[in-house]
KOLZA-114250 format. One record per residue (C-alpha): chain; z, y, x. Coordinates in Angstrom, 2 decimals, always signed. Each point is the difference from the previous one (the first is absolute). Example, Ala and Ser with C-alpha at 12.3 -4.5 7.8 and 13.67 -1.06 7.14 Angstrom:
BEGIN
<site><kette>A</kette><zz>+7.80</zz><yy>-4.50</yy><xx>+12.30</xx></site>
<site><kette>A</kette><zz>-0.66</zz><yy>+3.44</yy><xx>+1.37</xx></site>
END
This chain:
BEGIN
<site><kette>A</kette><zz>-48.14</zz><yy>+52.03</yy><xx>-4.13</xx></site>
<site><kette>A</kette><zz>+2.56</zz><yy>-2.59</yy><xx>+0.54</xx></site>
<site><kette>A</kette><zz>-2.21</zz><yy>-3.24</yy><xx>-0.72</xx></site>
<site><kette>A</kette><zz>+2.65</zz><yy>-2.61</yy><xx>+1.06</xx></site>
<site><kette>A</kette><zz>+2.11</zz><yy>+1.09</yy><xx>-2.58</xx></site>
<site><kette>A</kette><zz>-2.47</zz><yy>-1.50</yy><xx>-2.61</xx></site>
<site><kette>A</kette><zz>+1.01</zz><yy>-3.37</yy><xx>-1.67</xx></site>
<site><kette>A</kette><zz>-2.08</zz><yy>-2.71</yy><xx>-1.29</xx></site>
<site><kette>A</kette><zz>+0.54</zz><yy>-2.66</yy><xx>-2.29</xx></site>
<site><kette>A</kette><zz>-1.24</zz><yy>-3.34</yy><xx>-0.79</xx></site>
<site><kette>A</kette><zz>-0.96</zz><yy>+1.01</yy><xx>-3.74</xx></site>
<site><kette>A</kette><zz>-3.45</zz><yy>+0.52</yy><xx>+1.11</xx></site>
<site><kette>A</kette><zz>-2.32</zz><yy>+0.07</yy><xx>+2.52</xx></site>
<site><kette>A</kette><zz>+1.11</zz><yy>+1.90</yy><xx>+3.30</xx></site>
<site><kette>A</kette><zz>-3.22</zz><yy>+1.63</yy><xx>+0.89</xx></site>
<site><kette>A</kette><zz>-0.37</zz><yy>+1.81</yy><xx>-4.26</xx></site>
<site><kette>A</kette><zz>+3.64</zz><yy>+1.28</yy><xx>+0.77</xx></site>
<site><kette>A</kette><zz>-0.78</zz><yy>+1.59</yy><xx>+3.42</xx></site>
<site><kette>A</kette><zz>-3.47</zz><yy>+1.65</yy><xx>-1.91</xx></site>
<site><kette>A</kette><zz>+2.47</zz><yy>+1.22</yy><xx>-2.92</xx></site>
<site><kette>A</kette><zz>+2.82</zz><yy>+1.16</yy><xx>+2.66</xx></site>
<site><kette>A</kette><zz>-2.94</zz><yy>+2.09</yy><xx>+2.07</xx></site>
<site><kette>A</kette><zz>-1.75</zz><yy>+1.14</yy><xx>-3.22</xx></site>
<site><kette>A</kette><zz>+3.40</zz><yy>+1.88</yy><xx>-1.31</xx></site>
<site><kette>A</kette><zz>+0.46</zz><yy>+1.35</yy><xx>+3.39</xx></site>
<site><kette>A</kette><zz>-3.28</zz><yy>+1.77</yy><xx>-0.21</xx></site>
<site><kette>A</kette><zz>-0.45</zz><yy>+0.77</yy><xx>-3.54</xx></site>
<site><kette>A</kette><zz>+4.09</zz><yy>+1.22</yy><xx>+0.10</xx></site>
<site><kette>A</kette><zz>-1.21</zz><yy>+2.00</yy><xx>+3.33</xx></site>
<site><kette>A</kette><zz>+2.66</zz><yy>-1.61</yy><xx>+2.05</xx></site>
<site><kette>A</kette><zz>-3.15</zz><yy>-0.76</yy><xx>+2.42</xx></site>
<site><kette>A</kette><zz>-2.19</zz><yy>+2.96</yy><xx>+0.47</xx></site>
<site><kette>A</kette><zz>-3.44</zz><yy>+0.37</yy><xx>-0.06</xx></site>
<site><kette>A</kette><zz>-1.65</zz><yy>-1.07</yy><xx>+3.20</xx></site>
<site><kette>A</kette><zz>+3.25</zz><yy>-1.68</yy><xx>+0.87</xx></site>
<site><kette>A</kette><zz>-0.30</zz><yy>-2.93</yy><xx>+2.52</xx></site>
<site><kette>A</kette><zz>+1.37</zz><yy>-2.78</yy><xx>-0.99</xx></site>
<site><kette>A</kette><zz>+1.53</zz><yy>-3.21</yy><xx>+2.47</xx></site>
<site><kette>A</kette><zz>-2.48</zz><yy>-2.27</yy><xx>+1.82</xx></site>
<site><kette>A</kette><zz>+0.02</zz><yy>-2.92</yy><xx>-1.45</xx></site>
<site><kette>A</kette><zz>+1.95</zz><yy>-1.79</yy><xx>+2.26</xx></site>
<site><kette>A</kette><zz>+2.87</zz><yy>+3.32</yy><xx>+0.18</xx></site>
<site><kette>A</kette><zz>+0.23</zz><yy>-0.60</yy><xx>-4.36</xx></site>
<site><kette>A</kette><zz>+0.45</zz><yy>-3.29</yy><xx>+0.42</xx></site>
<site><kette>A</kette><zz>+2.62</zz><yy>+0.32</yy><xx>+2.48</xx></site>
<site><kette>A</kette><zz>+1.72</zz><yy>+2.86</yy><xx>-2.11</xx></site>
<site><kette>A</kette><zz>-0.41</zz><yy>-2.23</yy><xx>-3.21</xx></site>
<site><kette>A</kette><zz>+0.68</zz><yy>-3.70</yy><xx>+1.47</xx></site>
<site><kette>A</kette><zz>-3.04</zz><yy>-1.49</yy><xx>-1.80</xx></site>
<site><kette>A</kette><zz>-3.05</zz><yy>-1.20</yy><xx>+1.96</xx></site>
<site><kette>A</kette><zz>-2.71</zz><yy>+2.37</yy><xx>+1.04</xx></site>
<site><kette>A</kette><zz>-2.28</zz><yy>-1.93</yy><xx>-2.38</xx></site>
<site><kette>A</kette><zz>+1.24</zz><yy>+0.91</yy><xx>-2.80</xx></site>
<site><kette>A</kette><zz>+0.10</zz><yy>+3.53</yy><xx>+1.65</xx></site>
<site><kette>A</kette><zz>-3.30</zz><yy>-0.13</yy><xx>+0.23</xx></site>
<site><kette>A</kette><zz>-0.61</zz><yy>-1.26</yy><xx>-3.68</xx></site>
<site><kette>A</kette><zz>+1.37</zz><yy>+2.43</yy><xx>-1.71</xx></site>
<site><kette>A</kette><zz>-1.66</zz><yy>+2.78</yy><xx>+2.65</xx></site>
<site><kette>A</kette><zz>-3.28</zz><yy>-1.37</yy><xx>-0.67</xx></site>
<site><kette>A</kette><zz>+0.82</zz><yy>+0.48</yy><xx>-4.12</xx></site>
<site><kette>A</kette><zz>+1.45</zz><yy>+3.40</yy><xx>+0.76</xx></site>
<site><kette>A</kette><zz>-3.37</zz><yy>+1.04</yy><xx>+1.47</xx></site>
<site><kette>A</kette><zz>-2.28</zz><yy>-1.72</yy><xx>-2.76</xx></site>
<site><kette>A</kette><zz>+2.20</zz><yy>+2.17</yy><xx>-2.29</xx></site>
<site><kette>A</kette><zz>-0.64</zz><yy>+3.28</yy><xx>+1.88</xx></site>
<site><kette>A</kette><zz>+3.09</zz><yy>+1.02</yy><xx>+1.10</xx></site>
<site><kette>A</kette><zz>+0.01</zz><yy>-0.66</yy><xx>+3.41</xx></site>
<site><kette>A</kette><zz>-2.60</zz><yy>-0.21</yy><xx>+3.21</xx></site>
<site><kette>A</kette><zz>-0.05</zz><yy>-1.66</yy><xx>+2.68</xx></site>
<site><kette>A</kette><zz>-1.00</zz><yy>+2.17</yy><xx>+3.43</xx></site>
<site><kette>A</kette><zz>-2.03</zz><yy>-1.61</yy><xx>+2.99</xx></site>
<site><kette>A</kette><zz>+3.22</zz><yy>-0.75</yy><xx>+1.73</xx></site>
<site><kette>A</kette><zz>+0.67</zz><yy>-2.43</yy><xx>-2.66</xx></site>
<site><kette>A</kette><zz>+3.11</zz><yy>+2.51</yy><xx>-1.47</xx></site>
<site><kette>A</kette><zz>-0.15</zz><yy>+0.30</yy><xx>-3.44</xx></site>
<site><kette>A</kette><zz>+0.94</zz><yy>+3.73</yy><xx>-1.95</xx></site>
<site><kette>A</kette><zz>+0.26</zz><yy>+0.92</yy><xx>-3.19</xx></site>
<site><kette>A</kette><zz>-2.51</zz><yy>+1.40</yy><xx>-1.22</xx></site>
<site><kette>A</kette><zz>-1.00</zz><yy>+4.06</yy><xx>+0.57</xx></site>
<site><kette>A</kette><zz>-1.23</zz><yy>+1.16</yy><xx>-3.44</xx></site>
<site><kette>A</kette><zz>+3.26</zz><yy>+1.03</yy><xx>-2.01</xx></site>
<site><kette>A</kette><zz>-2.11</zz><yy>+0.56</yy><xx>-3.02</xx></site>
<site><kette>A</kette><zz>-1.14</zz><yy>-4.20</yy><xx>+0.15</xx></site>
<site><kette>A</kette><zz>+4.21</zz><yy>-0.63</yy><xx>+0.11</xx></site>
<site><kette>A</kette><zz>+0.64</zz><yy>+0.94</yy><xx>-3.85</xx></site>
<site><kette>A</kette><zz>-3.56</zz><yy>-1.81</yy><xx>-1.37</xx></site>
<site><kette>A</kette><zz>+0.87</zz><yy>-3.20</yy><xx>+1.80</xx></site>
<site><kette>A</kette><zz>+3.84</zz><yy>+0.52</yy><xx>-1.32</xx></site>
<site><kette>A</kette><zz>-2.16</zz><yy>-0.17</yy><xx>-3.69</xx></site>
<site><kette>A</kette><zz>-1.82</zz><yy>-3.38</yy><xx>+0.81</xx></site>
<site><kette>A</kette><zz>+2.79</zz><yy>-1.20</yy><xx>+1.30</xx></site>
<site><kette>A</kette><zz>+2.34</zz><yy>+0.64</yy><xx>-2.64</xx></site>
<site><kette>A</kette><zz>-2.38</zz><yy>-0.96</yy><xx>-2.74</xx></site>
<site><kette>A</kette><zz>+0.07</zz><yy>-3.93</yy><xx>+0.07</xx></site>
<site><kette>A</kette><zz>+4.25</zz><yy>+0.54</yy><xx>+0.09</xx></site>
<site><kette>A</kette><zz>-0.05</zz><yy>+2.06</yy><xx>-3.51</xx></site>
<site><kette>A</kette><zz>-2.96</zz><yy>-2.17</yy><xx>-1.65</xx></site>
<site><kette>A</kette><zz>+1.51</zz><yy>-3.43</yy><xx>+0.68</xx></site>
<site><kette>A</kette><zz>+3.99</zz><yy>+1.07</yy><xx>-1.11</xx></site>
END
C-alpha cells in the first residue's frame, strides 16, 4: 500500500481522515486481513503528520474492531474476514442516516 501517497486537508480533523483513509483500505480489501500495518513512528514518517495523531486514530481503529495491536506493539488488521463486512454496516450507517 503506498501510504505517502495519501493527502490530508485542513477541512477537518487529521487524525478522523487517517481512520476514514485506513477504514476504506480494509473494507475495499486494499489491506488484507492480518495485514501489518506501519509502526507508528514508520506511518508517520510515510504520512508527514506526527506519530500522535498516528496513534489517535490507531487507538479508534482498534476500539472499532478492525485492527489489533500484537505484543511487539505492531498493529494488523484484523484476522476474521467475516467481522470486515459487519463493521463496513456500522460504519456506513451513521453516513446514510445523517444525509
Amino acid at each position: 500500500m503506498n501510504y505517502n501517497e495519501w493527502a490530508f486537508h485542513d477541512v477537518g480533523p487529521i487524525y478522523l481522515q487517517l481512520i476514514k483513509k485506513i477504514e476504506y483500505a480494509i473494507l475495499s480489501q486494499k489491506l488484507s486481513s492480518e495485514e501489518e500495518l506501519p509502526s507508528v513512528r514508520e506511518m508517520a514518517k510515510l504520512v508527514h503528520i506526527s506519530s500522535n495523531t498516528i496513534m489517535k486514530a490507531y487507538m479508534s481503529l482498534r476500539k472499532k474492531g478492525l485492527i489489533i495491536s500484537a505484543k511487539n506493539g505492531h498493529c494488523s488488521v484484523i484476522a476474521d474476514e467475516q467481522y470486515i463486512p459487519v463493521s463496513y454496516t456500522t460504519l456506513t450507517l451513521p453516513t446514510i442516516n445523517s444525509v
